[in-house]
N, C-alpha and C positions, 0 to 999 in steps of 0.2 A: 112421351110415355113409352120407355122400351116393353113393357108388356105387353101394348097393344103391338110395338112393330114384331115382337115375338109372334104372336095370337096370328099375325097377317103372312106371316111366313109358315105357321102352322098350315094355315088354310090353303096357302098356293100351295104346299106339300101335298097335301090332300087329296086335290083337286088334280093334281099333277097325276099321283099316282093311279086315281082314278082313270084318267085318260088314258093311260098307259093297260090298265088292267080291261076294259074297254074294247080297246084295240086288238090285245090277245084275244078274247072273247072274240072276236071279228075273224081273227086272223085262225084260228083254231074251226069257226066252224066253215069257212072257206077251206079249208084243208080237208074235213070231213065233205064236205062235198064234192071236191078231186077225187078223194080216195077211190069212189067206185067206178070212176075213168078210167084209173091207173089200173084195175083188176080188169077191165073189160081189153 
C-alpha cells in the first residue's frame, strides 16, 4: 500500500521536525539565560 508507506513517512517528517523545533526552544532559552552573564 504506497499510501500507507506515504502517511509513514509523513509522520517521521513530523516528528522529525518537531524534535528539531524542540531543541531551538531548548537552545534559545539557554541563550536567554547567558544573556545576563554576558552583561554582568
Amino acid at each position: 500500500n504506497p499510501q500507507a508507506m506515504n502517511w509513514d513517512a509523513v509522520l517521521k517528517l513530523l516528528f522529525f521536525m518537531h524534535c528539531i523545533n524542540e531543541r531551538r526552544r531548548a537552545d534559545l532559552k539557554s541563550n536567554i539565560l547567558i544573556l545576563p552573564l554576558w552583561k554582568n
